[in-house]
Steps between C-alpha positions, in 0.01 A plus 500: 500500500627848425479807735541888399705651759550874478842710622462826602685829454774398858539141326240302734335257401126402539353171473161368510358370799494101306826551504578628843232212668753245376806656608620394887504839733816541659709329260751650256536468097744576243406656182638311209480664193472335125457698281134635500416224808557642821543126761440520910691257656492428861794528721578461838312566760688808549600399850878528535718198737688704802823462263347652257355790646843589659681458157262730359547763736899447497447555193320852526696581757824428307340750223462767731810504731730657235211759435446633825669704745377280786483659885695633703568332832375752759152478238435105616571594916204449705515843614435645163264262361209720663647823460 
């Protein structure tokens, strides 16, 4: 069966509710394009391990260290924390 799904003017897309009754809430897709077929494919549940999650954010936080000035050490003393 074929479904018309329309893209608006900021790039998102709408599709009909058929569609969207047979897709799981929650879970996440990739969009697969070929040629004029656009294919949903389900990944993960999006839920990360512990290991993951920390490589991730060693992974920001590797991105940012060389960025940033960072804070001075009187900044993270208890005393000025509430100033």
């Amino acid at each position: 069966m074929t479904h018309i799904i329309k893209v608006n003017e900021h790039g998102d897309l709408y599709l009909p509710s058929e569609v969207l009754v047979k897709l799981q809430p929650g879970t996440f897709y990739s969009l697969e394009v070929q040629g004029d077929i656009l294919i949903l494919r389900p990944e993960r549940s999006g839920v990360l391990s512990p290991e993951e999650k920390a490589a991730k954010w060693r992974k920001w936080a590797a991105s940012h260290s060389a960025n940033s000035p960072g804070l001075p050490d009187e900044a993270l003393r208890r005393e000025n924390i509430y100033d």
